[in-house]
N, C-alpha and C positions, 0 to 999 in steps of 0.2 A: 262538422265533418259531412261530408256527400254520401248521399246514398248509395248502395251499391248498382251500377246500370241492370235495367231491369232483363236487358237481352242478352244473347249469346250466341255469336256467330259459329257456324253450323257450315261446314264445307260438304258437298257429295254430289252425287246425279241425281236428276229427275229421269222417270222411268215412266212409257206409257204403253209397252211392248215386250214380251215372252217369247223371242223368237223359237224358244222349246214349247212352247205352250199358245200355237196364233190365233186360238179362240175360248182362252181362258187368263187370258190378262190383266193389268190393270183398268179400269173404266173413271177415264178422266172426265169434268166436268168443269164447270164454268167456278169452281174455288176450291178445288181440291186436286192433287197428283200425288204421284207414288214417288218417294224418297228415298235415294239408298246413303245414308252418311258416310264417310269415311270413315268415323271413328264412334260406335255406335254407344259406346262408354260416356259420350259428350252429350248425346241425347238422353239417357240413362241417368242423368245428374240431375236432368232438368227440373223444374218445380210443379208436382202434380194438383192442377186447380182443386180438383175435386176427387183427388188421390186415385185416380187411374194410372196401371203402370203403362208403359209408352207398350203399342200394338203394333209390334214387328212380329213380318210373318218367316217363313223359311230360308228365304232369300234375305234376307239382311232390311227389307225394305220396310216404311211405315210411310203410311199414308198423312199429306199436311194438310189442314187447315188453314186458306187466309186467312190471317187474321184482319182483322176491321170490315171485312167485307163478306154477302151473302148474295148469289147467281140464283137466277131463276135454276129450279129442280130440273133436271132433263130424266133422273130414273129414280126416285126414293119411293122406296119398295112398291117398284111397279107402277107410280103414278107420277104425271107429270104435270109442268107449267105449260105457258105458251111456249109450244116448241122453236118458236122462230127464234126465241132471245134468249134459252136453253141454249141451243146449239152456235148464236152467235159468240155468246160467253166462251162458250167452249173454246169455237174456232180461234177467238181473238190472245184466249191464254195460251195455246198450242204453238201460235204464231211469236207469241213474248217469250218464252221457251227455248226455242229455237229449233224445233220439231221441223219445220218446212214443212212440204205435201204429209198430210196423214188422211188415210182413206178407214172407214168403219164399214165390219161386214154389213149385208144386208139383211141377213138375218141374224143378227146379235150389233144391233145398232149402238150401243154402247162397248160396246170392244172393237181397239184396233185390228184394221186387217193388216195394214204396208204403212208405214213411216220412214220418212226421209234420214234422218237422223235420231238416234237411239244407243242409248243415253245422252244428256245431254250433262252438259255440267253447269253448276250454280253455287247458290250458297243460301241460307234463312240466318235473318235476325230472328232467332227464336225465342220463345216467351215463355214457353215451358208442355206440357201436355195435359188436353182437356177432355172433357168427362166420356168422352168416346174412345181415347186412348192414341190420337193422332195430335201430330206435333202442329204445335199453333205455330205459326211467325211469318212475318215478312219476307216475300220470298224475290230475290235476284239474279242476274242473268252473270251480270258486271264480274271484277278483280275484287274479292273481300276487303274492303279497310280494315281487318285483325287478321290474326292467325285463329285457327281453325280453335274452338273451345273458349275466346278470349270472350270476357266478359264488355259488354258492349251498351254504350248509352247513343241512341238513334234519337234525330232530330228531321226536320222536312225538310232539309236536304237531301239524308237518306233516303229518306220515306219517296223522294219522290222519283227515284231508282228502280223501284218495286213494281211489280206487274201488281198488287193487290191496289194500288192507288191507278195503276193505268186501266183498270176493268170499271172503276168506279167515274175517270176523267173521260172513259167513251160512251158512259150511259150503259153498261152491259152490268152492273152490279148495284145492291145496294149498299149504302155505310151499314153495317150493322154493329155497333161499338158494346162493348163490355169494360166492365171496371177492370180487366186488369191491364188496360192499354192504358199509356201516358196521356193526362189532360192533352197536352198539347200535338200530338199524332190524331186524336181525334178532331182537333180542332181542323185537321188540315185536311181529315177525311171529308168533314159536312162542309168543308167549302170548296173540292172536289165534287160535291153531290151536286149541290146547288148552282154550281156552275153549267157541268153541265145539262141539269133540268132547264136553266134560264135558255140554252145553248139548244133543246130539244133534240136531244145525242141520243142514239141508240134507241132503247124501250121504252122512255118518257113521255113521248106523244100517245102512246099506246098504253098507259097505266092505265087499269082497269075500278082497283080498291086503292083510295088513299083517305087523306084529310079530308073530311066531310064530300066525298065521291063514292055513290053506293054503288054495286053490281049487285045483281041476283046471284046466289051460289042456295040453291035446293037442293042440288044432288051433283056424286063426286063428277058426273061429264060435265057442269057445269065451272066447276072450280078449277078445272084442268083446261080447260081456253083462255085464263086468266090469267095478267099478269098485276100480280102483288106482292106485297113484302111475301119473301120465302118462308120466313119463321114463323108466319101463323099460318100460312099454308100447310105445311105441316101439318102443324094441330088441327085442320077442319079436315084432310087427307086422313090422315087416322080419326077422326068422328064417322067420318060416313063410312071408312072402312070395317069400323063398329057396327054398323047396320042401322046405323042411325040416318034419318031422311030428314032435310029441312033444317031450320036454323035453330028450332026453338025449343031443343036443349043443349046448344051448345055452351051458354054463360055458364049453367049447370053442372058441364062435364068438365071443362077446363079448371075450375075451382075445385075438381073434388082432386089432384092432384099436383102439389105445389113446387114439385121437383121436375116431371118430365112435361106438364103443361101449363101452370099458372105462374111461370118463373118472374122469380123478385126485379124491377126496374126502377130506375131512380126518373122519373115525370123529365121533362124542359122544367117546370118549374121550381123543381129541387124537391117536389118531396118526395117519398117513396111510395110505389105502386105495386100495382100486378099485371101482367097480359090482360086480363081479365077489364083493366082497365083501358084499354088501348084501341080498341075496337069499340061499335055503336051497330045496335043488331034492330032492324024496322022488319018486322015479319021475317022474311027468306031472303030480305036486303041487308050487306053488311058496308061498314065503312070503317075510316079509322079516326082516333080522336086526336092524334098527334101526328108528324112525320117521324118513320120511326129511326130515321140518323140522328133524331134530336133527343133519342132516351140513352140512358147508361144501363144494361144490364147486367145483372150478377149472374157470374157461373154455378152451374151446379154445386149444391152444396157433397162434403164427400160422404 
């Protein structure tokens, strides 16, 4: 007997505008928009990774997660990546969308001022909701192959429908896979990556930290010119926000917490790891010890 498909198609709008509200709206990014479902009972069913209930705010609306894929940061809390491929991210999902012209104030650079079109309509192969409390899935512009709630098994035909594989096929994203994606969607993201890494698409020529590739990062202005994997940016963005200077307690601080900084990975080579592992630290130079489309990571535990 087959398993039950692991997805669940999801009809509604994407939202990236308030027009009651034109400087306190949504702030979209290069893997993330605001979601208004049709039927919010459908998302409310969904399966909680790490037992987070789905974070709908007043408006009916919750914010998605790509799933398979991580953008350079343009605003996590207040600190950013290289802005250039922050903002092409952005630009390039706005455009998949179907937003048209969107203009950002000048002073609230991450909120829309004027958008062409608003709301737009879609649909997610949705996967369920993760430990932030935002709907993970695959996200579509297209006609759903189900009805709205239908239980759904996606293969790379679908997969390749999806604005999270076309952020990844121009070089503006990374794969970043987790175990609760299908072997085989993954398979079809890291040959997406690789493609266009061989292709020098997008922010590739321009990587800064990878496989045995150091940069200097001493201090947060240092880390913030950078472009690298998002998800340990992150974690070195909250160290030096700690008031920590320099690299040389950072092995120290990510181990002392296994949920929200030394999170569980399955190696390339199948055994199992940590962040912890993943990175190679020479004084106030860091690198990386794998490419990170090539790990499997686990969600938060709940």
């Amino acid at each position: 007997m087959k398993s039950r498909p692991r997805y669940t198609v999801v009809t509604g709008e994407f939202h990236v505008f308030y027009p009651d509200l034109p400087r306190s709206g949504p702030q979209p990014d290069g893997d993330t928009v605001t979601f208004k479902p049709d039927d919010p009972k459908v998302v409310e069913g969904l399966k909680r990774f790490s037992g987070r209930a789905p974070k709908f705010n007043g408006r009916g609306t919750i914010p998605v997660r790509f799933e398979g894929i991580d953008a350079l940061e343009t605003h996590f809390q207040q600190m950013h990546q290289d802005v250039r491929w922050g903002k092409a991210a952005r630009k390039n999902l706005l455009s998949e969308l179907g937003f048209g012209h969107v203009k950002f104030w000048e002073d609230l650079p991450h909120n829309v001022q004027e958008v062409q079109h608003n709301p737009t309509r879609g649909y997610l192969f949705a996967n369920g909701i993760e430990s932030n409390g935002r709907l993970l899935g695959l996200v579509c512009t297209e006609t759903p192959p189900a009805a709205n709630g239908a239980p759904f098994r996606v293969n790379a035909e679908h997969l390749s429908a999806c604005v999270n594989l076309a952020q990844v096929r121009e070089g503006l994203a990374y794969a970043e896979l987790y175990d609760t994606m299908p072997l085989a969607l993954q398979k079809v993201f890291r040959s997406a990556i690789e493609e266009a890494r061989d292709a020098r698409r997008g922010m590739w020529p321009s990587e800064d930290v990878a496989k045995n590739k150091y940069a200097r990062v001493a201090l947060l202005e240092d880390l913030q010119k950078l472009v690298m994997w998002p998800k340990l940016f992150r974690r070195l963005g909250a160290y030096f926000a700690a008031g920590y200077a320099g690299l040389g307690a950072f092995d120290d601080w990510i181990r002392e917490d296994s949920v929200d900084r030394d999170d569980s990975v399955r190696l390339p080579d199948g055994e199992l790891g940590n962040m912890h592992d993943i990175y190679e630290i020479d004084g106030d130079r860091l690198a990386l010890n794998y490419d990170p489309w090539k790990l499997i990571i686990a969600p938060d535990p709940a």
